[in-house]
C-alpha positions in Angstrom: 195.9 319.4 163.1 197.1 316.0 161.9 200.7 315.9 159.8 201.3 312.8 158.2 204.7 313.5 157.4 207.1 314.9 160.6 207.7 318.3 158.7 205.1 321.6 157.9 205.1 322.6 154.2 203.1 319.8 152.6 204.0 320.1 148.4 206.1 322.7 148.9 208.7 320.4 151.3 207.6 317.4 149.4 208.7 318.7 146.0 212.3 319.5 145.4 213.8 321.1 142.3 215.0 323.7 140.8 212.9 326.7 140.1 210.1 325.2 141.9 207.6 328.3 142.8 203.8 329.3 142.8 203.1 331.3 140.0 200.0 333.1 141.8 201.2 336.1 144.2 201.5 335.1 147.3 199.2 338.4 148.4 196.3 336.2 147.0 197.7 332.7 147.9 198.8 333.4 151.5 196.6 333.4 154.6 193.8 336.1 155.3 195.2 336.0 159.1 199.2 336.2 158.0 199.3 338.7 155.1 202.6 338.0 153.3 204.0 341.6 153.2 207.6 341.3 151.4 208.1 342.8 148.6 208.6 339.8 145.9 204.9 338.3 145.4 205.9 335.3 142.8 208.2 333.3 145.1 210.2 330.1 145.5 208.7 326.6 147.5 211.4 327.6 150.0 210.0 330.6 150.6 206.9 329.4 151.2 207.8 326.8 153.3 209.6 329.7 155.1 206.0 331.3 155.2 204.0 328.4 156.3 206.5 327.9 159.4 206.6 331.4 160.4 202.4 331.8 160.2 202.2 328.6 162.4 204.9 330.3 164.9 203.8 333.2 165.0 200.3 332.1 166.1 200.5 329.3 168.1 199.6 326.7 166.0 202.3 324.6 166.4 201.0 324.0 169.8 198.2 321.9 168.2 200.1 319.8 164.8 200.5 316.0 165.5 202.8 315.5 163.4 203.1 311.7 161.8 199.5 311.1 162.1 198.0 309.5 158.8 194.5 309.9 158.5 193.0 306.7 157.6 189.8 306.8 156.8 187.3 309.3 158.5 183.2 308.9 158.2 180.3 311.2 159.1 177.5 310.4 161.2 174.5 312.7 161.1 172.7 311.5 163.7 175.5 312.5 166.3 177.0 315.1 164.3 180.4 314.2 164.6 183.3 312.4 162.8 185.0 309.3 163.5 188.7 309.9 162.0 191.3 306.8 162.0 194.5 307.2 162.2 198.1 305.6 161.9 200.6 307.4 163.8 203.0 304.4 163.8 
């Protein structure tokens, strides 16, 4: 997984003010492999970012984030089936 930034939570840590939530419950928003399980469904960024950080703990993900990696520019080729990704990690 390639972060451009050097923190999880893309819009939701990007995007700071007050009252800023998802207005779609988070038991249809959330992952299909970390069901969110509290109680509140409408919820603050915070508490998503909370979210976001506790599915990537919880299963292993972190392991795999680059974080500061900017993707570039990536292209397909058909012929070899694979893609050719550049990337800025400064």
């Amino acid at each position: 997984v390639l972060e451009g930034r050097d923190i999880l939570g893309g819009t939701w840590s990007f995007w700071k003010y007050p009252g800023f939530r998802c207005d779609a419950a988070m038991t249809n928003f959330g992952f299909h492999w970390h069901p969110w399980t509290h109680e509140r469904k409408i919820i603050e960024g915070e508490r998503i970012i909370e979210y976001v950080e506790d599915a990537v703990r919880t299963h292993g993900i972190d392991k795999h984030i680059r974080f500061g990696h900017r993707i570039l520019s990536a292209d397909w080729d058909s012929a070899t089936a694979r893609w050719t990704v550049e990337v800025d990690h400064g």
